[in-house]
N, C-alpha and C positions, 0 to 999 in steps of 0.2 A: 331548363336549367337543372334538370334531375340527374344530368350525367357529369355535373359537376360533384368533385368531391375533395371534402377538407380532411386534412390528416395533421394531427396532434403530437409533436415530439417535445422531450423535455430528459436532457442527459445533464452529466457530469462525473466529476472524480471526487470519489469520497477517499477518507483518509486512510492511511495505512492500519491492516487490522491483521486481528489473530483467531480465527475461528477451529471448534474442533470441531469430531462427529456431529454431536448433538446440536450445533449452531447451524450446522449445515442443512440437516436433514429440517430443522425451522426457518430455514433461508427457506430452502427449498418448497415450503408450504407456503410459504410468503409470495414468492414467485408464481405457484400453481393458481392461488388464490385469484375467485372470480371466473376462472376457464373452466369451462364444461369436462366432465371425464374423456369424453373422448376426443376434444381436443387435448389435453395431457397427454394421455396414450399414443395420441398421432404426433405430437409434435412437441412435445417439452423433449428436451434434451440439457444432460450434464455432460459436461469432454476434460479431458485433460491430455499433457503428451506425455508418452510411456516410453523412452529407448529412441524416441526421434520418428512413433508412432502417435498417430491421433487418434484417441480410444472415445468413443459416444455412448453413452447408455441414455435409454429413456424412461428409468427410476432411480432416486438418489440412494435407494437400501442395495438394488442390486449390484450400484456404481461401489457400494463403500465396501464391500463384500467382495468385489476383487483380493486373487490372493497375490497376483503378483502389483498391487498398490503397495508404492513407499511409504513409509510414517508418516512423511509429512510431502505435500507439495506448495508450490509459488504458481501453479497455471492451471486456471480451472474457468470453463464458462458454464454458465447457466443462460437457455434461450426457450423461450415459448412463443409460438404463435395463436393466435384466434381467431375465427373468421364470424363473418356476419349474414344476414340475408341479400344485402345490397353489394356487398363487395368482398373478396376472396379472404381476403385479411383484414380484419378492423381494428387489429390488436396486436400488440409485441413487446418482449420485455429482453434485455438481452443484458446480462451483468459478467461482465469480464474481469478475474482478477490474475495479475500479473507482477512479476518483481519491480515493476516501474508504475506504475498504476493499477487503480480499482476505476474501472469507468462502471457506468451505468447509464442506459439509452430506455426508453418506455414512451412507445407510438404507437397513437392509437383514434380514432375518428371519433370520440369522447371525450371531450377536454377536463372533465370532472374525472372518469376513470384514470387518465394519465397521470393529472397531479396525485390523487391519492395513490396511485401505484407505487409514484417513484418515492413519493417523501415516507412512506411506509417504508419500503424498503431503506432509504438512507439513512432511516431515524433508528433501524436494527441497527446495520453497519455502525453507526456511528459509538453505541454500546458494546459493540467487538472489537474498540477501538486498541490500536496495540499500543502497548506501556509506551513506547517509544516515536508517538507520533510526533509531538511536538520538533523531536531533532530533526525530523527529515521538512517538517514543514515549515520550517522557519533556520532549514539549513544552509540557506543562502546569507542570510543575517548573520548565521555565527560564523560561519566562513569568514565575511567581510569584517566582523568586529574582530574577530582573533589577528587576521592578517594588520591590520591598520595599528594595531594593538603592539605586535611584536618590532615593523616596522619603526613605530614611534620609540619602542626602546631602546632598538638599535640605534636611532638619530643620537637618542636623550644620552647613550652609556659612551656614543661617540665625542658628542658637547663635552663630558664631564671627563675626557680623556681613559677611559677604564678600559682598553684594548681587550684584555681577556673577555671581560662579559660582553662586549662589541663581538668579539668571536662567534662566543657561547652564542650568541643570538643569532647570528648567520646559521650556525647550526641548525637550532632550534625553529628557523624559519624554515629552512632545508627541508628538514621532518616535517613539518606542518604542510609545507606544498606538495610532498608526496602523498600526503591524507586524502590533499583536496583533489588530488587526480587521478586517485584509485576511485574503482566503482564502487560507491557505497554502497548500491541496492544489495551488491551482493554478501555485506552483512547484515545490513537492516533493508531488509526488502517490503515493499507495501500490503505484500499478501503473506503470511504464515496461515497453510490450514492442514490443521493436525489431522491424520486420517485414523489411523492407529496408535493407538495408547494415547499417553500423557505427556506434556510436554517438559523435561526437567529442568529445574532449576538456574545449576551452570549451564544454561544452554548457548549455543554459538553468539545469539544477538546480547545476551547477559553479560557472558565472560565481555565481548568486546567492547559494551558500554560504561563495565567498573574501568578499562584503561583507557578509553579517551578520555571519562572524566578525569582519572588521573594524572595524564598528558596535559589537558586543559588547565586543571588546578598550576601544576608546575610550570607552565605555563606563565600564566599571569603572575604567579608568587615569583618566579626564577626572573622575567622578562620585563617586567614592570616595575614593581616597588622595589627590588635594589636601588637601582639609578638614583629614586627620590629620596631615598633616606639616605646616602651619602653629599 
C-alpha cells in the first residue's frame, strides 16, 4: 500500500480587498512561509499581465521594482510549490487575485499543514478587507430590494392616480436597470493593489460610491414615501 498516496486540498474566495506594497511583500512571506529556501528560489513565483504580456518574477522586491509597473493593478498571482522525499510535490499554494474574484487553493499531503496554511492566509486577506466589501457581497440583495422597491411605487403612485410620479418612476427604474447591467467589477473590483505610491482620496471606487449612495438615497425618498403621504 506504500504507493498509495493522499493529497489534501482546501480553497475558496475571500472577499474583495485592497492591499499596497508593504501588504504584499507580508502576503508574500505568508505564502513563503514553511518552504525551504531553495524551494522559494526554484519555484515561488509572483505574475501579473503587462500590455497583454504575462510578466513572472520569482521575488516580490524585484517584482515591485519594475519600472515599467502601473500604480495600481486588479491581476496578480502568487504560486509556490514543495516537494518531499516520497513524492515530487507534497505542497502548493496558489492565490489568485482578479477583478471578479480572490480565490485561494493550498494542497498538500499534510492535512494540518493545509488548514493552517490557508486560514492564515484568509484571516490576512480578510484585514485587507476593502471599504466596500459589503456592496459587492450582498449585491444581489440590494439589487433585488431596490428593484421590488421602485416597482411597488410605481403600482402604489398608479392606485392613487398621480401620472407624473408614475412616470418619474419608469424613469427612475430605467436608470436603475442600466446600474444593474453595467459591469460593476469594473468600478468596485475585488482586488485593488497599489504598487506605487498612495492611493488618493477621491479615488475612482470613492467618487462612485458618494453617487450611488446618493442615487439610492433619492431613490427611496423620491420612489416611495410620496405615494404614502398623499
Amino acid at each position: 500500500m506504500d504507493h498509495i498516496e493522499k493529497r489534501y486540498e482546501k480553497s475558496g474566495k475571500a472577499r474583495p480587498c485592497f492591499l499596497e506594497q508593504e501588504d504584499l511583500v507580508n502576503l508574500a512571506r505568508i505564502v513563503q512561509e514553511t518552504f525551504t529556501r531553495p524551494e522559494v528560489d526554484r519555484y515561488f513565483r509572483v505574475s501579473t499581465t503587462l500590455g497583454g504580456t504575462r510578466v513572472f518574477c520569482n521575488s516580490i522586491g524585484d517584482f515591485l521594482v519594475q519600472k515599467d509597473l502601473p500604480d495600481r493593478v486588479h491581476d496578480l498571482s502568487f504560486w509556490i510549490e514543495g516537494w518531499g522525499q516520497k513524492t515530487r510535490f507534497d505542497k502548493t499554494v496558489l492565490l489568485d487575485f482578479s477583478r471578479y474574484s480572490v480565490q485561494l487553493k493550498v494542497e498538500g499531503t499534510d492535512p494540518v499543514w493545509v488548514y493552517d496554511k490557508y486560514n492564515h492566509l484568509m484571516k490576512f486577506l480578510k484585514r485587507k478587507s476593502a471599504w466596500y466589501w459589503p456592496l459587492i457581497t450582498f449585491e444581489k440583495a440590494i439589487i433585488f430590494s431596490i428593484t421590488i422597491l421602485l416597482i411597488s411605487s410605481m403600482i402604489l403612485s398608479y392606485e392613487l392616480g398621480e401620472p407624473v410620479y408614475y412616470l418619474g418612476k419608469i424613469a427612475m427604474l430605467g436608470i436603475w436597470s442600466v446600474s444593474v447591467f453595467y459591469d460593476t467589477r469594473k468600478i468596485w473590483p475585488y482586488s485593488i493593489l497599489r504598487l506605487k505610491g498612495t492611493e488618493p482620496i477621491l479615488s475612482k471606487e470613492n467618487l462612485f460610491m458618494v453617487v450611488t449612495l446618493i442615487i439610492l438615497v433619492l431613490i427611496v425618498l423620491e420612489g416611495f414615501f410620496p405615494p404614502l403621504l398623499r
